[in-house]
C-alpha positions as CSV (number, residue, x, y, z in Angstrom):
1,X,1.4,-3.8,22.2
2,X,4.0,-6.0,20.3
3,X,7.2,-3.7,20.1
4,X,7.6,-3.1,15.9
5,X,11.2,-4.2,15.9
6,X,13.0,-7.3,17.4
7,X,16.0,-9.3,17.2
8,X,16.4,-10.0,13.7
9,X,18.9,-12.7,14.2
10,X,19.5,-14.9,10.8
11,X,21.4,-17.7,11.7
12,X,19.1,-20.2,11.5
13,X,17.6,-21.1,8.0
14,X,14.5,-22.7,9.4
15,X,11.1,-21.0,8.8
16,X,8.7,-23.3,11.9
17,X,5.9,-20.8,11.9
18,X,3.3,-20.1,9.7
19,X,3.0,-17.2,7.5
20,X,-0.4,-16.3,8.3
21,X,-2.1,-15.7,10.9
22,X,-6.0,-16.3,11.9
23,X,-7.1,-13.3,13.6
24,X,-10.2,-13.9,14.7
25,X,-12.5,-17.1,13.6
26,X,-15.5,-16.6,12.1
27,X,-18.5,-18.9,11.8
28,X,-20.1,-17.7,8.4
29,X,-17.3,-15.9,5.9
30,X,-18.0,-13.9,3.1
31,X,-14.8,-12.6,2.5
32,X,-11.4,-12.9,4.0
33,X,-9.3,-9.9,4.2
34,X,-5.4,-10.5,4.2
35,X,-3.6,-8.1,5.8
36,X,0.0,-7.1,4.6
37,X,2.8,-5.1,7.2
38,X,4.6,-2.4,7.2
39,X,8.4,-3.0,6.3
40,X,9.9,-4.6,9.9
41,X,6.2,-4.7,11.1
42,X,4.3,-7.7,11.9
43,X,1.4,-9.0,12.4
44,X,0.8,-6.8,15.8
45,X,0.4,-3.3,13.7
46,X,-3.5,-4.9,12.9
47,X,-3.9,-5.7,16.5
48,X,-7.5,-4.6,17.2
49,X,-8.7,-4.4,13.7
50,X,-10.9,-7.9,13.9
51,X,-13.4,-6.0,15.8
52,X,-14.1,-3.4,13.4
53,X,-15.6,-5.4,10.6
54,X,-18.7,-7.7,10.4
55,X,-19.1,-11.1,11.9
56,X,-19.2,-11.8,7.7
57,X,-15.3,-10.7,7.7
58,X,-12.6,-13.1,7.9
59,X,-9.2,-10.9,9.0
60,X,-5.5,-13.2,8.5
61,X,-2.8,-11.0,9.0
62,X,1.1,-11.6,7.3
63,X,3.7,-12.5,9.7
64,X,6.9,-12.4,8.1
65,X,10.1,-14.6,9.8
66,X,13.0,-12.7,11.1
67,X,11.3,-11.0,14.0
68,X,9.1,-11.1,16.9
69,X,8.0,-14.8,17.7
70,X,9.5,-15.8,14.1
71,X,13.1,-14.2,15.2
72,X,15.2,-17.1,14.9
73,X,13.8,-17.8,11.6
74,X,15.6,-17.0,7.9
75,X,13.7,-14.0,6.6
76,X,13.1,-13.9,2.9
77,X,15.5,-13.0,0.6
78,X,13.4,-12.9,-2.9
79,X,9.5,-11.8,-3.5
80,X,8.9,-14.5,-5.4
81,X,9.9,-16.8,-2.9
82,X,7.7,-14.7,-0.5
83,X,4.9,-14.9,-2.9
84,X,4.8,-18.8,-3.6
85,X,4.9,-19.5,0.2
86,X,1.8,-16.9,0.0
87,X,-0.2,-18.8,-2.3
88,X,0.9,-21.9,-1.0
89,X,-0.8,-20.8,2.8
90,X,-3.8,-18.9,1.0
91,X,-4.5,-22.5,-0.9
92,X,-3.9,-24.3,2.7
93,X,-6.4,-22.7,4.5
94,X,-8.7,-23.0,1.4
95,X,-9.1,-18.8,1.1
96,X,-7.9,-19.3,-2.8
97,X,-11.7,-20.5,-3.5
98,X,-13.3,-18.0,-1.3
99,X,-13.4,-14.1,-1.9
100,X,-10.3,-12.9,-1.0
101,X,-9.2,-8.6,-0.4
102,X,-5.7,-7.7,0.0
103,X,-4.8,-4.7,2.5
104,X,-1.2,-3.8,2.3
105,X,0.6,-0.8,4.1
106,X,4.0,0.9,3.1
107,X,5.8,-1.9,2.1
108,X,3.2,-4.6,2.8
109,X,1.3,-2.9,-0.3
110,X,3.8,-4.0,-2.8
111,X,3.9,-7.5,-1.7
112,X,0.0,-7.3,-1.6
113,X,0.4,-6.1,-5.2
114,X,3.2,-8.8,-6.2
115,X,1.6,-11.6,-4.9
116,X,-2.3,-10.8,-6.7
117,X,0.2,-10.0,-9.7
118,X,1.5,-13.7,-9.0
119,X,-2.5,-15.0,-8.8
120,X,-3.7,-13.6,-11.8
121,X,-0.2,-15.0,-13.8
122,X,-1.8,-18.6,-12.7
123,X,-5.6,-18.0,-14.0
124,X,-5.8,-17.8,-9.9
125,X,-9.2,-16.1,-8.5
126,X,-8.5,-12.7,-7.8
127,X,-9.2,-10.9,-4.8
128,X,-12.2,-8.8,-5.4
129,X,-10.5,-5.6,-4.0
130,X,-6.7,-4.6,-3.6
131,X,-6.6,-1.7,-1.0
132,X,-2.6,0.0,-0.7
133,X,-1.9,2.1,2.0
134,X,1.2,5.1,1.8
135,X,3.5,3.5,-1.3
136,X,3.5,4.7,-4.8
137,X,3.2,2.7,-7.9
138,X,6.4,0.9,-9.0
139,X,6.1,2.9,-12.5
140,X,9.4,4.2,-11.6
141,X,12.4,4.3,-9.5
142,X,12.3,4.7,-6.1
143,X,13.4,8.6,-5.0
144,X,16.6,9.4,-5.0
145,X,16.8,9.6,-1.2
146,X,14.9,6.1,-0.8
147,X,17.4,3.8,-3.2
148,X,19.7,1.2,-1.6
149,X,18.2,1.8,2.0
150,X,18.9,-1.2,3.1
151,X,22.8,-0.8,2.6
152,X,22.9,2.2,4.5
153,X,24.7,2.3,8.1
154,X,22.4,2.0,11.0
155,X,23.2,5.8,11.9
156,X,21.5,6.9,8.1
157,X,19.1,4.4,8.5
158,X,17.6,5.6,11.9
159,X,17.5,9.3,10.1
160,X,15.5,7.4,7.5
161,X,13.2,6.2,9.5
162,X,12.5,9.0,11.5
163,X,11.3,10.9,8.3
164,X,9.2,8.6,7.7
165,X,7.5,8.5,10.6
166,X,8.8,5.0,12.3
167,X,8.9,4.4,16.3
168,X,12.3,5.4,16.9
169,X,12.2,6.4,21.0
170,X,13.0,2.6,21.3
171,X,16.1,2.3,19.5
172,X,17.7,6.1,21.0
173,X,19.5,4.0,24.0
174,X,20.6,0.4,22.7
175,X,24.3,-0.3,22.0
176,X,25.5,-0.8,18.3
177,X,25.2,-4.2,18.5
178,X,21.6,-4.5,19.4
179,X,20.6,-1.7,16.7
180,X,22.3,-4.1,14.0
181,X,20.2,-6.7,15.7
182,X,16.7,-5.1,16.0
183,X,17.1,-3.1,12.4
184,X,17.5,-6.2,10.8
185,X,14.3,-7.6,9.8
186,X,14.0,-4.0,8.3
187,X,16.2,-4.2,6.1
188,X,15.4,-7.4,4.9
189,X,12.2,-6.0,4.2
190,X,14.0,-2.6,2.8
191,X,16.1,-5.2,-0.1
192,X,13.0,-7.0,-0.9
193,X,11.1,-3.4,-1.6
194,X,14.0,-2.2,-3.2
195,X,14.2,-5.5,-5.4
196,X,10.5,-5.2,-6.4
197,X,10.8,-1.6,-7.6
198,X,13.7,-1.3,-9.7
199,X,12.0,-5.3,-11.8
200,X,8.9,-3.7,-12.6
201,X,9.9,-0.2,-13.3
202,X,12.5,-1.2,-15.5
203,X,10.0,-3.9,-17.3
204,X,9.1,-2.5,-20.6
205,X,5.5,-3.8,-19.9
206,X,3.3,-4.9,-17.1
207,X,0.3,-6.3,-17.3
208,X,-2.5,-4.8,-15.5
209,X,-4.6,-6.5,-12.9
210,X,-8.1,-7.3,-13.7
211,X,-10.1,-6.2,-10.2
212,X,-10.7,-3.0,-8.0
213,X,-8.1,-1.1,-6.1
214,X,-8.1,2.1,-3.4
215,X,-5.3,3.6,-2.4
216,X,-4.9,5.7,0.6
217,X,-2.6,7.6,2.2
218,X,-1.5,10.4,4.9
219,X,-1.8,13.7,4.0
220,X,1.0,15.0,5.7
221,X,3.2,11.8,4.3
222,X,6.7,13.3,3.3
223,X,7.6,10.0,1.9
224,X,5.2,9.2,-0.9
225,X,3.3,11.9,-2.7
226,X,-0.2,12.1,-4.0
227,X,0.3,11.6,-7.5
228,X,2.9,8.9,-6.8
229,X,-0.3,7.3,-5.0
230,X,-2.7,7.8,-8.1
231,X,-0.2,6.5,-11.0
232,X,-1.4,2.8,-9.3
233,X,-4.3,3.4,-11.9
234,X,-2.0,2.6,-14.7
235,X,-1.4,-0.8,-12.7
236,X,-5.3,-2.0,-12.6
237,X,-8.1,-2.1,-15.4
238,X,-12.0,-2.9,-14.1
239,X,-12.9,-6.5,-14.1
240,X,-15.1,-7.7,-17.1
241,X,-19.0,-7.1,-16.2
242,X,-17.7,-4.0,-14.7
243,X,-19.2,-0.8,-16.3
244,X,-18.5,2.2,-14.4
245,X,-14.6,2.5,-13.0
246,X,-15.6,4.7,-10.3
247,X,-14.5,5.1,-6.9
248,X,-17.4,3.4,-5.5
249,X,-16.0,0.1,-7.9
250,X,-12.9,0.3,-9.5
251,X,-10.4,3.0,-8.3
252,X,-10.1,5.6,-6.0
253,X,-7.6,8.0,-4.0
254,X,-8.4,8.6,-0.3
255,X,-5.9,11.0,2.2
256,X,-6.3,10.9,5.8
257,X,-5.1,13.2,8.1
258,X,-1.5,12.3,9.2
259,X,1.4,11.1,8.2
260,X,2.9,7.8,6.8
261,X,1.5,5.8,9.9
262,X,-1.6,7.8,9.3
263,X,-3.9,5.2,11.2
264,X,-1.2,3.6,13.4
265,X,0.0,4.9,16.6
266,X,3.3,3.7,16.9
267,X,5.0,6.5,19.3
268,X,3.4,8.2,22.8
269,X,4.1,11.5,21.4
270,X,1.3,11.3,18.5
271,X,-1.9,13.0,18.4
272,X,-4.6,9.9,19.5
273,X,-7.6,12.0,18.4
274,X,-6.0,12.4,14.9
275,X,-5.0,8.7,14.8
276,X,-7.9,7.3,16.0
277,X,-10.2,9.5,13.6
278,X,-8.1,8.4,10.5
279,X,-8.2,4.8,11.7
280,X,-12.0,4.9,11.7
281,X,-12.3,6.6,8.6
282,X,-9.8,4.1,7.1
283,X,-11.3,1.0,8.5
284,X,-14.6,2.2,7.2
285,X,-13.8,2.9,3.8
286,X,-11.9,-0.6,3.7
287,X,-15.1,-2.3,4.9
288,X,-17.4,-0.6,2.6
289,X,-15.3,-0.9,-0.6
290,X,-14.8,-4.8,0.0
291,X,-18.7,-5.0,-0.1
292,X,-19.1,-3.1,-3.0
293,X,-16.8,-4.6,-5.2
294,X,-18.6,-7.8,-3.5
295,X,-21.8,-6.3,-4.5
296,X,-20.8,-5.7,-8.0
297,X,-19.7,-8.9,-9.2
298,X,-21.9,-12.0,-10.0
299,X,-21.8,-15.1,-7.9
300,X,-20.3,-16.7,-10.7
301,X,-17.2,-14.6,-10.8
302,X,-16.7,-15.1,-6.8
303,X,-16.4,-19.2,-7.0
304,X,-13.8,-18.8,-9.3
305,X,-16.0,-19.6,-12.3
306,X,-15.0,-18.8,-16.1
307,X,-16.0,-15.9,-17.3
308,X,-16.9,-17.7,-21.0
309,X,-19.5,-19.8,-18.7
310,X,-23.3,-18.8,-20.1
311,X,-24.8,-16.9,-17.2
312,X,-28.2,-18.1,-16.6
313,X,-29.5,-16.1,-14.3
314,X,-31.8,-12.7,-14.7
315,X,-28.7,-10.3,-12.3
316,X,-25.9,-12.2,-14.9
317,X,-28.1,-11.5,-17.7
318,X,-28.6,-7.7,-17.0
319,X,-25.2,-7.0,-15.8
320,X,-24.1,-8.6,-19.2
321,X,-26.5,-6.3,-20.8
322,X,-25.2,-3.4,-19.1
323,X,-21.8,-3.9,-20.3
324,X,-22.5,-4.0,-23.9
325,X,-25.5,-1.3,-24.1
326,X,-24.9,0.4,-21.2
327,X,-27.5,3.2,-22.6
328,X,-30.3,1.2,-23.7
329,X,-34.0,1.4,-22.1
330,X,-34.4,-1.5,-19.5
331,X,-37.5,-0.6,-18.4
332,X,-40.6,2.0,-18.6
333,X,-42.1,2.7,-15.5
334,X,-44.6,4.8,-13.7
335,X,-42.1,7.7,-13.3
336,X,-39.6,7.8,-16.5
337,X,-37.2,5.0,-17.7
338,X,-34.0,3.4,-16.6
339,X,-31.4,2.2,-18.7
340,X,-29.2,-1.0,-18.5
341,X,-26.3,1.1,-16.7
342,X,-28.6,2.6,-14.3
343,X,-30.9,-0.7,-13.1
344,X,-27.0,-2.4,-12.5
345,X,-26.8,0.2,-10.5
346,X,-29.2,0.6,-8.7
347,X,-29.0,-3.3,-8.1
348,X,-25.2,-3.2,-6.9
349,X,-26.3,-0.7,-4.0
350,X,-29.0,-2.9,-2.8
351,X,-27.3,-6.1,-2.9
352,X,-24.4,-3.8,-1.0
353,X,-26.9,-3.3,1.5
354,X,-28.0,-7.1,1.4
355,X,-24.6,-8.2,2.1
356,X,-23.3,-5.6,5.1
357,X,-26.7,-6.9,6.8
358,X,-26.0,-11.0,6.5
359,X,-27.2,-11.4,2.9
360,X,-25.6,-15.2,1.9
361,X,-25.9,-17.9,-0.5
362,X,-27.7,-20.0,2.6
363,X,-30.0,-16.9,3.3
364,X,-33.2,-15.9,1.9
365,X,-34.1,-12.2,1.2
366,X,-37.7,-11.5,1.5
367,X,-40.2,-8.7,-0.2
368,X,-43.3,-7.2,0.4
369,X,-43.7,-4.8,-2.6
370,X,-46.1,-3.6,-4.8
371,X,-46.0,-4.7,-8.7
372,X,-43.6,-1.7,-9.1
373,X,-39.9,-1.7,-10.4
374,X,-38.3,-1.7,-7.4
375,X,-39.4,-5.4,-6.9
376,X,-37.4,-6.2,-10.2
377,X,-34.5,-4.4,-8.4
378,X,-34.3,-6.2,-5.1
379,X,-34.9,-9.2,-7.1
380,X,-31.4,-8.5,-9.1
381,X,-30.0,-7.0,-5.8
382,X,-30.7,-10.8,-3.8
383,X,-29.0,-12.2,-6.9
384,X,-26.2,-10.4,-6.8
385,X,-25.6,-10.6,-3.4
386,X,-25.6,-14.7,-4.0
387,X,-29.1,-14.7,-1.8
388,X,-32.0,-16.3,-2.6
389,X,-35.2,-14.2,-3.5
């Protein structure tokens, strides 16, 4: 693989290369998933991942200048800088009209969070699903041991990183000079974190984001710790049509065996069973929480349509219903009842299923049922799922 550090050199103010990167082309996209790096990563540590996920699945991953193929280039010095050239590639490649999820690790998770923070700021359509991988909330100040990083000598630096689980066997023989060179992108990366952190937990008030996040991490990270992890709830609130904020939807916590590079194998010495267990188990969940919160919205809220916009169809109808009576008899049937909250439901996990098996706005969904209410629920399911019935 691509070695995770490189010459960092800064000289030259030009960025030439894009910022994102096509990992593999798809045909017929349902959703493209944006994948953030690790601080001094690149667009190498989701080498591999484009396989794992349905033919439906767009993957782009972030390449940030100042290392690798980009390491002549100026690396960026301000997240909102970062962020508008973000939005300015997303609306390039025409992914700001299209569903969009956001996977950031470690330090990619902040700028993941920053730049749907920047979206939602510009009545932008948000991605349907923000997934952040081993970094705490920015609710407050980064541990004592963790502040002004990137200031540090490269001898405190290299401690640093070996706590927190980087590829260091690389760096052990290279003269001072190179180490300057090589940790540089790093802690460009470190200063941009650092930057990002001490804004928003100093702000007296942020304002939440409006769509689903899942947060995982390694449970034997030393760096972040699980309740660090779960105070990103006070960071989201469920989108509007919404009902239930569970894990299936709106938020959840998931550890993985491992440390901070849980699902990564970045040194020879680390367990490949272990890693490649928590690498499935963490592609999975990605993959299955994208098409549930895919699932769970209307059509109309994933064109980037106006939430004030009458909703004419039956799924809109009922998933509006659910929202505002929640407990109120939808129908009577052979066996019992089912209230608004629980036909939704039981909708969302069919149109879940539509959608993992090619369910699209060009693609009919077919039934042979008897006159029972599980016709009315793969009719809501198709809807949801943008399908016609």
């Amino acid at each position: 693989g691509v070695s995770q550090y490189s010459e960092g050199a800064l000289s030259q103010p030009s960025r030439g290369r894009p910022l994102l990167q096509c990992m593999q082309r798809k045909e017929r996209v349902h959703v493209s998933l944006i994948l953030f790096p690790h601080a001094g990563g690149n667009a190498s540590a989701y080498d591999g991942w484009a396989d794992a996920f349905p033919p439906t699945f767009e993957l782009w991953a972030v390449h940030l200048p100042g290392r690798a193929a980009r390491s002549g280039e100026r690396a960026y010095t301000s997240a909102a800088e970062l962020c508008e050239e973000m939005l300015s590639q997303l609306g390039e490649h025409g992914l700001l009209s299209a569903p969009l999820a956001f996977f950031g690790h470690s330090f990619g998770a902040l700028v993941a969070y920053e730049t749907a923070r920047l979206m939602q700021s510009r009545d932008l359509q948000l991605p349907v699903s923000l997934l952040l991988s081993s970094h705490g909330a920015p609710s407050e100040c980064l541990p004592l041991a963790q502040r002004e990083l990137s200031t540090r000598n490269d001898t405190a630096l290299f401690r640093m990183l070996r706590t927190w689980g980087y590829p260091t066997s690389e760096l052990k023989d290279v003269s001072p000079d190179v180490l300057t060179q090589l940790l540089a992108p790093l802690r460009a990366d470190l200063a941009l974190r650092e930057h990002i952190v001490c804004t928003l937990s100093s702000s007296p008030t942020v304002e939440p984001l409006r769509t689903c996040v899942h947060v995982f991490g390694g449970d034997r990270d030393r760096s972040v710790e699980p309740v660090e992890l779960a105070r990103w709830r006070e960071h989201f609130v469920p989108p509007a049509l919404m009902h239930d904020a569970d894990e299936r939807t709106g938020f959840s916590v998931v550890l993985l065996p491992g440390g901070h590079f849980y699902a990564w194998k970045l040194e020879a010495s680390e367990d490949d069973e272990e890693v490649t267990t928590s690498r499935t188990a963490l592609v999975d969940a990605v993959r299955n929480r994208i098409t549930l919160a895919l699932a769970a919205r209307p059509p109309s809220l994933l064109v980037g349509q106006s939430l004030s916009t009458p909703a004419p169809h039956m799924h809109e109808r009922v998933l509006a219903w659910a929202e505002r009576t929640p407990g109120a008899t939808a129908l009577i049937h052979e066996r019992g009842e089912l209230t608004y909250a629980q036909l939704a439901e039981e909708a969302r996990l069919l149109a879940c299923w539509f959608v993992a098996h090619g369910a699209a706005p060009s693609i009919s969904v077919a039934s042979l049922l008897e006159h029972r209410y599980e016709f009315l629920v793969a009719q809501l399911a198709a809807g949801l799922a943008a399908a016609a019935f």
